[in-house]
Structure formats: structure tokens, C-alpha cells
C-alpha positions as CSV (number, residue, x, y, z in Angstrom):
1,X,-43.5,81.5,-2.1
2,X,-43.6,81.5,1.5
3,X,-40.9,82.2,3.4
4,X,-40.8,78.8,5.1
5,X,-40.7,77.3,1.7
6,X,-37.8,79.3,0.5
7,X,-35.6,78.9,3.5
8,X,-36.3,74.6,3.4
9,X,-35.6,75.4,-0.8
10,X,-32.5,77.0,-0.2
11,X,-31.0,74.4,2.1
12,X,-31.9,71.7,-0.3
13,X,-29.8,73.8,-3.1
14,X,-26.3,75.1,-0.9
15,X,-23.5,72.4,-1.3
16,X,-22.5,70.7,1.1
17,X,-19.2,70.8,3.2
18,X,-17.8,67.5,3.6
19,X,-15.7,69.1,6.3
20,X,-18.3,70.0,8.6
21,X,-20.0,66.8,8.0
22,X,-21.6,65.9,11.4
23,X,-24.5,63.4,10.5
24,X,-23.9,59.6,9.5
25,X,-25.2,56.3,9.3
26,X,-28.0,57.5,6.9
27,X,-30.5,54.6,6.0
28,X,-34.1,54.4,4.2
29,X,-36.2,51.8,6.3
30,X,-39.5,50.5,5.6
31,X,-42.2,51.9,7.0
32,X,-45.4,48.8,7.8
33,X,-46.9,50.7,4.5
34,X,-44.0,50.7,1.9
35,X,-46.7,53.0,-0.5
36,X,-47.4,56.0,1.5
37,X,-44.4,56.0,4.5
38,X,-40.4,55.4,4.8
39,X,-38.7,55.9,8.1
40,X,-35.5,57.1,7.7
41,X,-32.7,56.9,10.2
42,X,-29.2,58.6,11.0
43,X,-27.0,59.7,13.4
44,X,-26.0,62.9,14.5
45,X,-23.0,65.0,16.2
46,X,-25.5,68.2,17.0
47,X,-28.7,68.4,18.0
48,X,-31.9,70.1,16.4
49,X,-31.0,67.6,12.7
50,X,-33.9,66.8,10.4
51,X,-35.1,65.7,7.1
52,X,-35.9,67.9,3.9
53,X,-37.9,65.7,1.2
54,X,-39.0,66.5,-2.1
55,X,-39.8,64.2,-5.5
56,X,-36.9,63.2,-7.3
57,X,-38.5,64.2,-10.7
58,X,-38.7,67.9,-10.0
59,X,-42.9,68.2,-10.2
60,X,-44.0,71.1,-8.7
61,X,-43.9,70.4,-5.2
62,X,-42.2,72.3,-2.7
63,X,-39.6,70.4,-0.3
64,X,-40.6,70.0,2.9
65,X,-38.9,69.1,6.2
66,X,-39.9,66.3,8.7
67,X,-38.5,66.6,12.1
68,X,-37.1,63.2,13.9
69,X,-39.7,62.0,16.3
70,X,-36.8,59.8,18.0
71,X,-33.5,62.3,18.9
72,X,-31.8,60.5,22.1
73,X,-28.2,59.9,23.3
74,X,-26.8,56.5,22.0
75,X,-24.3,54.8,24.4
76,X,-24.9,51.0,23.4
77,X,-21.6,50.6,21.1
78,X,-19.8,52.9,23.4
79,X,-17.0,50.9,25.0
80,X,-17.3,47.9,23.3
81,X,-14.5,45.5,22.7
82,X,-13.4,46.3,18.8
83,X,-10.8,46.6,16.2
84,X,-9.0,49.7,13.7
85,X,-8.6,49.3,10.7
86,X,-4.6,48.2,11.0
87,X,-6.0,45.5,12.8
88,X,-5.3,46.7,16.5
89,X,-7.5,45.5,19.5
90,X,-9.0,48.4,20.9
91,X,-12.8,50.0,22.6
92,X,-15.1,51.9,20.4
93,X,-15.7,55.3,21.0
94,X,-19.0,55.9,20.2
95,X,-21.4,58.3,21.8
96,X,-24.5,60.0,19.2
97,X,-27.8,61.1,18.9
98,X,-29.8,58.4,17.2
99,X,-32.2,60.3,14.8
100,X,-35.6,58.6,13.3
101,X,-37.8,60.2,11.1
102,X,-41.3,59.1,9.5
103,X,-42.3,60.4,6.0
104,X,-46.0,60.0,5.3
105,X,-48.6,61.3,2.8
106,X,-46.1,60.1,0.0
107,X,-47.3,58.9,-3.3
108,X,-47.1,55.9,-4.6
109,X,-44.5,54.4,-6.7
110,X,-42.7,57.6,-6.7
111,X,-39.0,58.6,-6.1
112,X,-38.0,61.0,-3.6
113,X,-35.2,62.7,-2.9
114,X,-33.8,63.5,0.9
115,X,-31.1,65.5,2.8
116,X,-30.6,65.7,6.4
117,X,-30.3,69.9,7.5
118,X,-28.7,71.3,10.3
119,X,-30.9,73.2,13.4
120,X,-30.0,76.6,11.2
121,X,-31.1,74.9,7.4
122,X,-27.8,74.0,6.1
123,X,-28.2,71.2,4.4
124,X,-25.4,68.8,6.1
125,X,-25.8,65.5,4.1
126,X,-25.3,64.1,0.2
127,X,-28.8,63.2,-1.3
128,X,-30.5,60.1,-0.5
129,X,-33.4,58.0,-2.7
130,X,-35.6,55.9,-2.4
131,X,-38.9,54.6,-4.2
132,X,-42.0,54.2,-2.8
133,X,-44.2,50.8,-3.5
134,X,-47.4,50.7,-5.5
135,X,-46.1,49.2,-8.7
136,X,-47.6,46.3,-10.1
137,X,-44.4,44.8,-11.0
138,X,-41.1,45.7,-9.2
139,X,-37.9,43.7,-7.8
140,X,-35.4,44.4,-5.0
141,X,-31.9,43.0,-4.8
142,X,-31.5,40.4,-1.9
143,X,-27.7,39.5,-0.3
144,X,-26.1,38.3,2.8
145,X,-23.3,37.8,4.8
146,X,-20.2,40.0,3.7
147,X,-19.4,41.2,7.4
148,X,-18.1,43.9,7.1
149,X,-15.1,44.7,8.5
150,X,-12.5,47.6,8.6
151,X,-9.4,45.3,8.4
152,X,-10.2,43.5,5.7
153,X,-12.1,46.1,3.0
154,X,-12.3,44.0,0.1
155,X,-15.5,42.4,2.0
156,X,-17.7,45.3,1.9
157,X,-16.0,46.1,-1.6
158,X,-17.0,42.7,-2.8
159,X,-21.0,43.1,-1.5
160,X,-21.1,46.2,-3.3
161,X,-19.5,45.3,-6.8
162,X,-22.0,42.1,-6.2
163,X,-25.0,45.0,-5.9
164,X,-23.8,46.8,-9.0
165,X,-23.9,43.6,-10.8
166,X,-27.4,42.5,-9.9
167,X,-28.7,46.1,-10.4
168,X,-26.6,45.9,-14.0
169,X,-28.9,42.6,-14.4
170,X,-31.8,43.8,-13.2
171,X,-31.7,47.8,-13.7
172,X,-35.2,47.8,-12.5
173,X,-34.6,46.8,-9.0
174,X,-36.3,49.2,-6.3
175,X,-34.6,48.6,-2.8
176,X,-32.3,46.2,-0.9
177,X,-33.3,43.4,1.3
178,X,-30.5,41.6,3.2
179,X,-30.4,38.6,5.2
180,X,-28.0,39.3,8.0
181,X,-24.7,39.1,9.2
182,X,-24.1,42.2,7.1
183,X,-21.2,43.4,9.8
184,X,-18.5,41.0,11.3
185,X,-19.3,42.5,14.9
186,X,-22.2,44.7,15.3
187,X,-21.2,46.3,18.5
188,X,-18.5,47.7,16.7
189,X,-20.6,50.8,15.2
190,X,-17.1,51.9,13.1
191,X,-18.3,48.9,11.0
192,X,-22.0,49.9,10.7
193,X,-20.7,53.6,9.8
194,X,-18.7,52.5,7.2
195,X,-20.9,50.3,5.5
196,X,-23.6,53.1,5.6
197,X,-21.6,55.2,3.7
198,X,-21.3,52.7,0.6
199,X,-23.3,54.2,-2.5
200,X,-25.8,51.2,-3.0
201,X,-27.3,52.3,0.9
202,X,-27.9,55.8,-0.4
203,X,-29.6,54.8,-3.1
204,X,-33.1,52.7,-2.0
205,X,-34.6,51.5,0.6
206,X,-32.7,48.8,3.0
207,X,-34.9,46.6,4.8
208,X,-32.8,43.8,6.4
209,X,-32.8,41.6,9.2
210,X,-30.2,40.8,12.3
211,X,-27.8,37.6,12.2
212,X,-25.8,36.3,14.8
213,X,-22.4,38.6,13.9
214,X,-24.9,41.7,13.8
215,X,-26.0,40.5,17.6
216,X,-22.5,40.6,18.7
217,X,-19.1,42.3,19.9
218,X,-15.6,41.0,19.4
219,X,-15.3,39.3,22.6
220,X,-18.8,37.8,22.0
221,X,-21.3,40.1,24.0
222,X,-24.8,39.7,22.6
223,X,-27.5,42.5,22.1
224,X,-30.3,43.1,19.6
225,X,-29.9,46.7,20.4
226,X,-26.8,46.8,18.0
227,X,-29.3,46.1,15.2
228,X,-31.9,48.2,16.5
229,X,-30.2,50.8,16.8
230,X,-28.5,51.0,13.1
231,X,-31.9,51.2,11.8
232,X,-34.9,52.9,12.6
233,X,-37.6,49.9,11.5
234,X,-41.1,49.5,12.1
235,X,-42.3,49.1,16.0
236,X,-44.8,46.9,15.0
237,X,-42.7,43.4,17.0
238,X,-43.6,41.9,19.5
239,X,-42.2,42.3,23.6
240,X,-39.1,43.3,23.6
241,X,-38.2,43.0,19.7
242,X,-39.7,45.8,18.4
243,X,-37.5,47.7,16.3
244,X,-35.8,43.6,15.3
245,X,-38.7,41.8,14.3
246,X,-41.2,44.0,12.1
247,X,-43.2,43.2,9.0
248,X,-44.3,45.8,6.1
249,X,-45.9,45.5,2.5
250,X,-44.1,46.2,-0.2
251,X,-47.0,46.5,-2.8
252,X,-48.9,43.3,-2.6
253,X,-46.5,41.1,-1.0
254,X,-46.3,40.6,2.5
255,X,-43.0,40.6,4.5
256,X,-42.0,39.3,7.9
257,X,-38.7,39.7,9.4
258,X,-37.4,37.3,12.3
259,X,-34.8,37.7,14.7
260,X,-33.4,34.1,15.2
261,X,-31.1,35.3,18.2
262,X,-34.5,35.9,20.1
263,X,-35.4,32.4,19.3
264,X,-33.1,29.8,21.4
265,X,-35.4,28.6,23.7
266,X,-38.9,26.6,22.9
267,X,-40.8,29.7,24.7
268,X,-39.1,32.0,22.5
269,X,-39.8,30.0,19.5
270,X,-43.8,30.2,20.9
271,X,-43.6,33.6,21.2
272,X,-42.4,34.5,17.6
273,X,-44.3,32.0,15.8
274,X,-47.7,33.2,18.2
275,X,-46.5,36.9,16.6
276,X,-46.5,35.6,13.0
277,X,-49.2,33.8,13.1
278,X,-51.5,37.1,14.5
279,X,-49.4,39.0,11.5
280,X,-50.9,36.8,8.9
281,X,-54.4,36.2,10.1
282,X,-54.5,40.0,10.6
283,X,-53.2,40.7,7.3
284,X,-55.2,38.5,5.2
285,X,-58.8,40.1,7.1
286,X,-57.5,43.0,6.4
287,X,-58.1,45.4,3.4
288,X,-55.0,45.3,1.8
289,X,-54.8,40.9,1.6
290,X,-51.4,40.5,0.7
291,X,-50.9,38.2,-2.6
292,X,-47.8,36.9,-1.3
293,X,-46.5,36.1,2.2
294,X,-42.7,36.0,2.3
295,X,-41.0,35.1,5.9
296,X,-37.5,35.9,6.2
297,X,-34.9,34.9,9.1
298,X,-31.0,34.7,9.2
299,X,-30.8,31.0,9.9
300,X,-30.3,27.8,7.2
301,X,-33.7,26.1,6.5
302,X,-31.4,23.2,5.1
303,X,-27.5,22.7,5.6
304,X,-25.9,23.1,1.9
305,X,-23.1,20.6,2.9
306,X,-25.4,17.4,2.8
307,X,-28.8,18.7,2.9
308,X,-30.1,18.0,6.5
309,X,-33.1,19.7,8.3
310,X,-31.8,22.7,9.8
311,X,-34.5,25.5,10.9
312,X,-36.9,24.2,8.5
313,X,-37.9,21.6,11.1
314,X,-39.2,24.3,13.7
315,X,-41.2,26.3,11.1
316,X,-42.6,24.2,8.7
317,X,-45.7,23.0,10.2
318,X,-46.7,26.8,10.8
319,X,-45.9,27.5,7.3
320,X,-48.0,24.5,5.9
321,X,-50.9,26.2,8.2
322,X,-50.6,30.3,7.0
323,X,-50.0,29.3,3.5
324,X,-46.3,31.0,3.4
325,X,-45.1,31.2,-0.5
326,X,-42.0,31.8,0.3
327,X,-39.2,31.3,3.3
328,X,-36.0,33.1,2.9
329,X,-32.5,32.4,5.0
330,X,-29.0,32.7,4.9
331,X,-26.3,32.3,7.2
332,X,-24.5,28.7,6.0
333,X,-23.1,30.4,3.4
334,X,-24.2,27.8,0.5
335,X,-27.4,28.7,-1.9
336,X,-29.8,26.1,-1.5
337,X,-33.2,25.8,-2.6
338,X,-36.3,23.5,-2.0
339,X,-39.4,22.2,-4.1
340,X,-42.5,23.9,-3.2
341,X,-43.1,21.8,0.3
342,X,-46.3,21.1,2.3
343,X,-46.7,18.1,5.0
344,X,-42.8,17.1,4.7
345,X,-43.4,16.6,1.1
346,X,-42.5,18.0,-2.3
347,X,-45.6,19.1,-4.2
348,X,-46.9,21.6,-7.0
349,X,-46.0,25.0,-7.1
350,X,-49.3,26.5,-5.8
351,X,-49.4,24.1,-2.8
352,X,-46.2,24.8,-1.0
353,X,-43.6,26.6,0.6
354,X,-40.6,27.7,-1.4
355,X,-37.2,27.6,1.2
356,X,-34.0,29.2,-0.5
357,X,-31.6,30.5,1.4
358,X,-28.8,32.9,0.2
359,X,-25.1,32.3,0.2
360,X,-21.9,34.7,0.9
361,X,-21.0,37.7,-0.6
362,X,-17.8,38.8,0.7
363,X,-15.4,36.5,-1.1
364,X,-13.9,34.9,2.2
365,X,-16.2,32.7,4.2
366,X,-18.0,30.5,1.8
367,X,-18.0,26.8,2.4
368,X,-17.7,23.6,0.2
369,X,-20.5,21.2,0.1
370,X,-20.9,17.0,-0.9
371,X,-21.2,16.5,-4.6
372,X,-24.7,14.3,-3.9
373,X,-27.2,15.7,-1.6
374,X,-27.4,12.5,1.2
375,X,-30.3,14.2,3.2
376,X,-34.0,15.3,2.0
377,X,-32.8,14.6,-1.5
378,X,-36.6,14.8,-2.6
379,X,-37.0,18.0,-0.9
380,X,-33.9,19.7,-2.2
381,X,-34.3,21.5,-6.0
382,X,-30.9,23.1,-5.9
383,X,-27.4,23.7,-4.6
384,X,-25.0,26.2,-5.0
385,X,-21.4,27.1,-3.8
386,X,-17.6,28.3,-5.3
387,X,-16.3,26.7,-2.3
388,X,-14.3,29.0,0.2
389,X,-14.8,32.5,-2.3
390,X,-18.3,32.7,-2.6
391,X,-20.2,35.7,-4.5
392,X,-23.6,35.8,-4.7
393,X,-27.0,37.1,-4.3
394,X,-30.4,37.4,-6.0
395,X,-32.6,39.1,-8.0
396,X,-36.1,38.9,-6.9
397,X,-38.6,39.9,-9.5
398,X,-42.6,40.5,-8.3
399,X,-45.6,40.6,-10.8
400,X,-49.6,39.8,-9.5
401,X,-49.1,37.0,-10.4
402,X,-45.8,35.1,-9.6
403,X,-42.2,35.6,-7.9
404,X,-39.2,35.0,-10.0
405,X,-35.8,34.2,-8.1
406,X,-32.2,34.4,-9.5
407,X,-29.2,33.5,-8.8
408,X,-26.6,35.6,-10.0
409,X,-22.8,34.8,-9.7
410,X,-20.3,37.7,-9.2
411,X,-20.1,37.9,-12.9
412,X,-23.9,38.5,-13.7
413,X,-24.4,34.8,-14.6
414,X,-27.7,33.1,-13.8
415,X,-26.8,29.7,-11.8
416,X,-30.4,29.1,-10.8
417,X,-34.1,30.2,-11.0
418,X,-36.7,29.5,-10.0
419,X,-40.6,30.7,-10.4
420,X,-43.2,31.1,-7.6
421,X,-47.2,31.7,-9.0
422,X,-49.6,32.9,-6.5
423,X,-51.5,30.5,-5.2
């Protein structure tokens, strides 16, 4: 074995001391090509940190290390306006180097295994996983909105029992996708740190995508940099939200990630919807055509009180013209789903757009809705809420040939489903 090898070896193998701990914030990201790449991010007290890889079933592959190309002095959450966890007013302290790394050459749907060393090999992090794409059928776990928050715990507590439940459901499910809002302020890194260090992070990849608490501080300052700078996603956005808006494949299946804070005014809106429209023309001419096309922002497509147009009104048209399958949202913290929808109306499953949006999953801020839907009744399928204690999320289940969506209450139950075929 070559020396090289045996030194990256032998880091992989020393415990590690929880004490001297000095890297944090460790997430798998997406890289554009879900099959072959995976961008991993962290942040770190010293300088000189990288990444030591190897498969997770022990073939006979030597680990190998991956230096950060992205190593710079973080100041954006430093001074902002936050709160401990007792509950006292006060400004973050937070001054790191955010670390990105790229892993290429990986194999398809294959599971690796990652630490984060020290400049001197030590191997300074708990092992991380994740599972590369290429499967012909796969599923992911999809939640939203349990802001997490150091004075009130139980939040984060109740996203991750929800995880657990959906992965006890579905114990086939490959990576996380969330929908936003998944901090209560996300200029208060404390929160991001924290949530980071929950188990169901470490475990798969986290592709997500920011919502209006994630774009803000306690006093209501506004920057897309919190979000950027929590993850180390795909540059592949457009202007200025590269980093917030990306897209990748996850096997055959096509996913777009918007940034609806970046979307206020009518030239904004132009600008993102000019930017997905280029991702799916490109897409489909290109090699790998994409068998589903899923768009994701943090925004209601409907209101789940009464049913009324929300953000569905700005996207449809575009939707009806790319031949979207499927629109996911969050944010008003009540499930709802549509009929497959083309030209304003309801039609069959091949011809539409499916728009479901998520509800809570922190147990605290869900919301009631009418018992009759008084709005779009013909476009609505389904509704879904327990009132001001919502739990729930989905389980999102791919084959070549359709998507199928559940809804599973905090207690594993199916409240909803609903089947997509490829057009």
C-alpha cells in the first residue's frame, strides 16, 4: 500500500474526540449529476479541513481524500440580531471558514461513506452517508416548515421523529428534500448548527430549498446568503442566485429549485421563469432527457383555508407550456393537492400538472381550514390539516414509469395518495 493510502486509511479508522471537535454544519448536497457527484459542505474552526471518502460496503477500494475547492471566512450571520436557548435577546457570534467540497467519479447507486480530517489526518468528524442516484426505482422523504429553533426544541424533535416515521414507512428512502422554512430565523446560524447535527442530516443527501424564515433575522433583515451559505449547492442559478436556485437529476427525474424571496417583483418573476424555461429546453435536448420534470418553491400554489389561487396563478401558464409533472410547495402550513391541471382546467393524469404542497412538521404552527373548499373546487383533489398541531410529510416513491405521493401523518398513517404516470 502506498504510503498516501495508509495515512488517509488510518485517519478514517482513529476515533474521534468529541472534545476537540472543530468542524460543523456537515451536509450532503446535490451535485447537477446526482449519479456521479455530491458536494458536500461544512464549517470549520481550523484551516487546511478536507474530506476522506470511501464505499460504505467495504469493496476494495482505498479511501481517498477530496480537498474543499471553497475554504473562505464567513461573516454573514456574525452580529446578527438572535436568541439563546433560555430565550434571551442577544447577537450571534459567528465567524468560520465555510468549507465545499465536490466528489466526482462516484458510481452509481452506491453508498459512500465520509469524514471530514484535520490539516495533520485526524479524522475530526462522525461518519456521514449518502447514496448516489442511478436506481431505477428509489424514493426520498419530503418535509417542511418545523423552524427550528433553540427555545423551543420539541420543533426540531418533532421533524425528526416525523423522518423516522416516513423512513419506518418507507425504509427504502434515499435522501431528504425539504421545502423551506426549515429554521425560524436563518441569520441565526446557532439554529442552522443545531439542526445539522440531528441524525436524519448525516444520513443522506439534503437537497432543500430557502423560505421566507430561512431568508431572515429576528428583527426581519433579509439575505439569501443565510441559505447559501448553509449549503454548498450547485452554481448552476442564474445572476445573483446561484448557490439558491439550482437544478440536478436524481436518476431520471428532473429537479428545479426556486427561491420565491428573489421573486417579488414582475422582473424578477421574468427572470426566474426565463431561467427555468432554458433549464428545461436544455434538459430535454440533452442526452440525459429527464422522464420527469418536478419544480419546487417554498410558496402555496393554493391557500388550504378555502382554496384560492395563490402562486399557482404566476406559474401555471409556463407549466402548461414545459410539460411540468409535478409542482411542489409549502409554506401555508395545510396539505393540499390538485387534479392533474392544464389551461385552468382539471384533466387526465398524463396531460397535466400535479400541484401539492406540504404542510407543517413542527407541531406548533399549523392552521385550520373551511370544511368545503369555496374556491377552484374543481381544481382541488385534496385537503389536509390537524388544525394548530400539524405533523406531516411525504413519501415520494419514483419508478420509469410513474411518481407515487404519500401522505403520512405523525403516526405512519396514509391520509392521501396520489399517482403520477409519465406522460
Amino acid at each position: 500500500m502506498k504510503i498516501r493510502n495508509f495515512i488517509i486509511a488510518l485517519a478514517v479508522l482513529l476515533p474521534v474526540s468529541v472534545s476537540a471537535q472543530t468542524v460543523y454544519s456537515i451536509v450532503t448536497n446535490p451535485a447537477e449529476d446526482t449519479s456521479s457527484a455530491m458536494r458536500i459542505s461544512w464549517a470549520s474552526d481550523v484551516p487546511g479541513t478536507y474530506v476522506v471518502v470511501r464505499p460504505a460496503d467495504g469493496r476494495n477500494t482505498s479511501p481517498w481524500n477530496v480537498h474543499p475547492e471553497m475554504e473562505e471566512t464567513c461573516t454573514v450571520y456574525d452580529g446578527n440580531p438572535s436568541r439563546m436557548a433560555d430565550g434571551t435577546n442577544y447577537n450571534e457570534s459567528a465567524v468560520f471558514l465555510k468549507c465545499g467540497a465536490t466528489l466526482t467519479s462516484l458510481k452509481k447507486d452506491t453508498e459512500y461513506i465520509y469524514n471530514i480530517c484535520s490539516s495533520d489526518g485526524r479524522r475530526i468528524s462522525e461518519d456521514h452517508r449518502f447514496k448516489t442516484s442511478g436506481a431505477r426505482k428509489w424514493s426520498c422523504t419530503v418535509i417542511s416548515d418545523f423552524h427550528s429553533y433553540t427555545p423551543i426544541p420539541a420543533r426540531l424533535a418533532s421533524a425528526s421523529a416525523l423522518e423516522a416515521t416516513i423512513r419506518n414507512f418507507d425504509p427504502s428512502t434515499d435522501w431528504i428534500l425539504h421545502l423551506g422554512d426549515v429554521t425560524a430565523w436563518g441569520g441565526s446560524y446557532s439554529f442552522w448548527k443545531t439542526m445539522y447535527a440531528e441524525p436524519m442530516f448525516s444520513g443522506a443527501m439534503v437537497a432543500g430549498l430557502n423560505g421566507n424564515h430561512d431568508n431572515m433575522t429576528r428583527t426581519n433583515g433579509k439575505s439569501g446568503d443565510f441559505f447559501r451559505y448553509a449549503n454548498y449547492l450547485p452554481d448552476n442559478g442564474y445572476g445573483d442566485q446561484k448557490g439558491i436556485c439550482y437544478h440536478f437529476m436524481y436518476s431520471d427525474v428532473l429537479f428545479i429549485m426556486l427561491n420565491n424571496e428573489a421573486m417579488k417583483t414582475d422582473e424578477e418573476l421574468a427572470a426566474a421563469q426565463d431561467w427555468v424555461r432554458k433549464v428545461i429546453s436544455d434538459q430535454k435536448a440533452s442526452r440525459h432527457k429527464p422522464s420527469f420534470i418536478v419544480v419546487c418553491e417554498h410558496y402555496q400554489w393554493f391557500y388550504g383555508k378555502d382554496g384560492a389561487f395563490s402562486q399557482f396563478s404566476r406559474w401555471n401558464k409556463l407549466f402548461d407550456e414545459l410539460g411540468v409533472d409535478l409542482a411542489l410547495g409549502a409554506n401555508n402550513h395545510i396539505y393540499v393537492r390538485s387534479n392533474p391541471i392544464k389551461d385552468g382546467r382539471a384533466v387526465e393524469a398524463k396531460k397535466g400538472t400535479v400541484y401539492l404542497q406540504t404542510s407543517s412538521a413542527d407541531n406548533e404552527r399549523g392552521e385550520e381550514m373551511d370544511e368545503a373548499v369555496s374556491q377552484n373546487a374543481d381544481l382541488i383533489a385534496s385537503r389536509w390539516t390537524e388544525g394548530a398541531k400539524t405533523i406531516s410529510g411525504l413519501d415520494m416513491k419514483v419508478t420509469p414509469k410513474k411518481i407515487t405521493i404519500y401522505l403520512i401523518d405523525r403516526h405512519g398513517n396514509v391520509q392521501d395518495d396520489v399517482v403520477i404516470p409519465r406522460k
